[in-house]
Structures are given as C-alpha cells and as structure tokens.
C-alpha positions as CSV (number, residue, x, y, z in Angstrom):
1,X,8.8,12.6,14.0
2,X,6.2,9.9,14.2
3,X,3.5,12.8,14.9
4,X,5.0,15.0,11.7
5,X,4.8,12.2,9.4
6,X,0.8,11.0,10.4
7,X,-0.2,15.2,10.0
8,X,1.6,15.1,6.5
9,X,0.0,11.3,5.6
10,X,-3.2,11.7,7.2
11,X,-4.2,9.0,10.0
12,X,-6.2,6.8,7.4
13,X,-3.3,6.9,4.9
14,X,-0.7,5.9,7.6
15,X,-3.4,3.1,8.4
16,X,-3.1,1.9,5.1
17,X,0.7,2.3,4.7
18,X,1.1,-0.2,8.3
19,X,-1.4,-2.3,6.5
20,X,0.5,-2.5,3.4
21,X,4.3,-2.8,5.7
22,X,2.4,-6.0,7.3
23,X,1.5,-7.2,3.8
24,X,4.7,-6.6,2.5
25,X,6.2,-8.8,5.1
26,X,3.9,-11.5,4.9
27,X,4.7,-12.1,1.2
28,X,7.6,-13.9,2.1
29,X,6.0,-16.3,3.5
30,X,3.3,-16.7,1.4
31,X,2.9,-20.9,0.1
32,X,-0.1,-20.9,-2.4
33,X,0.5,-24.6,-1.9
34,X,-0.4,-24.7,1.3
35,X,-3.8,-26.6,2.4
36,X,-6.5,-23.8,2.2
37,X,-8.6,-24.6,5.7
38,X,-7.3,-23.0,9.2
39,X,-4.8,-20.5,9.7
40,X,-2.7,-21.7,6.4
41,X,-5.8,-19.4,5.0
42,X,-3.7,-16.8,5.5
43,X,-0.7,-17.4,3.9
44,X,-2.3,-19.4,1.3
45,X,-5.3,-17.2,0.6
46,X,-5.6,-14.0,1.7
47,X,-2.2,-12.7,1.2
48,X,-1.7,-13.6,-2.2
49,X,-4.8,-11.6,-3.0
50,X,-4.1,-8.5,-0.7
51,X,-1.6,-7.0,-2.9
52,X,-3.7,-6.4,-6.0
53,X,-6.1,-4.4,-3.8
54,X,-3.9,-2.8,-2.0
55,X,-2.1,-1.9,-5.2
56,X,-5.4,-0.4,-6.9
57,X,-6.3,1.7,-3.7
58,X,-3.3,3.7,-4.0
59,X,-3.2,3.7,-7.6
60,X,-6.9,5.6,-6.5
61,X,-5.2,7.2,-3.7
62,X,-2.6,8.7,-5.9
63,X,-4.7,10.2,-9.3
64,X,-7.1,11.6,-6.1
65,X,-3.9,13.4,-4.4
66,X,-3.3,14.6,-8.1
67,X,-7.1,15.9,-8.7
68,X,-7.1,17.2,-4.8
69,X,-3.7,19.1,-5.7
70,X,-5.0,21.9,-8.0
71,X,-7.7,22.9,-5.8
72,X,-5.3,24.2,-2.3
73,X,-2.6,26.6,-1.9
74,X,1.0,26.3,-2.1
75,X,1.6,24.6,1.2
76,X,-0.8,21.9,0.7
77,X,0.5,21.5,-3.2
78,X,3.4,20.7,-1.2
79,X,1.7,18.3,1.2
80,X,0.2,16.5,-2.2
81,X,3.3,16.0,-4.0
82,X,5.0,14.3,-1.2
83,X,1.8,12.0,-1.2
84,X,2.1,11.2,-4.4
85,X,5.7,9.8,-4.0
86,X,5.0,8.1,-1.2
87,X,2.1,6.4,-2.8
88,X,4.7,6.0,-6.5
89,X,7.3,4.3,-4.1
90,X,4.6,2.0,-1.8
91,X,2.9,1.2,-5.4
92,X,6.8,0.0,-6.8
93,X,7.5,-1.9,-3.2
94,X,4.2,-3.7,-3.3
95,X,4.4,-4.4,-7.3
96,X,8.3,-5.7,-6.5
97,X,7.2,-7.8,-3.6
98,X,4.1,-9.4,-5.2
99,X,5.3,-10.4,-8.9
100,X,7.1,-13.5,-7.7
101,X,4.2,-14.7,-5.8
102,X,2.1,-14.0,-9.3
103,X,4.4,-16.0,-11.2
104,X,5.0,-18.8,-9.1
C-alpha cells in the first residue's frame, strides 16, 4: 500500500508530505513565547515559520500538477488529479493547523 501510494505521489512529494505530517504535529506545541536560544528555537522559531512555506510549495506544487496535467495521457491525467487533491486537502490541514498560531 505504502509502495502504491509513493509511485502515485512521487518519492520527493511523499518527502514533503512526512515533512509537512511532522510540521503539522509540532504546531501544537508551538510557544512563540518561548526564549529564542537552544532547542526552544524550534518550537519558538522555526515552526511558526514552516507553515507559510510549506503552504506556498504546494500551492506551486499544485498549479504545476495542473500545467503538467494537459500535457500526458489519460492515466497520468488521472495520476494529476489525485495530486491535486491531495495537495487541496494538505494545503486546508496545514492552513487549519497554522491560523491559531498566526493569531496568537
């Protein structure tokens, strides 16, 4: 299953979806009050600014699926569009997850 899903996503694009999964999770315990020397970096720094990125790479990812789309036959159409939702519903977790961080 694992296999199928990493030939459908691509290796670099599951990359980036474990990436993001690890992001996700360490928004909860994100504290921008925090001091910002040692490992509170982390929680205090660098994952309060992940999400943004993250969130403009698949927003790339996503109009690139679109563009990449039109120029393959019907089964990689196919292999696109599911792309694209999974980059829609990664985009919508991410975008859920981060908001209260960005309005604390």
């Amino acid at each position: 299953m694992l296999k199928k899903i990493i030939n459908i996503l691509g290796a670099q694009r599951f990359s980036l979806a474990l990436l993001t999964f690890v992001c996700i999770v360490l928004c909860f315990f994100a504290d921008t009050s925090l001091p910002h020397h040692g490992w509170y970096l982390i929680l205090s720094v660098v994952v309060p600014a992940a999400p943004p990125l993250l969130f403009m790479v698949y927003g790339l990812d996503l109009l690139m699926s679109r563009v990449w789309r039109h120029e393959f036959g019907q089964e990689q159409v196919r292999r696109f569009d599911i792309i694209a939702i999974f980059d829609l519903l990664v985009m919508l977790l991410l975008a859920a997850v981060w908001l209260p961080i960005f309005l604390a």
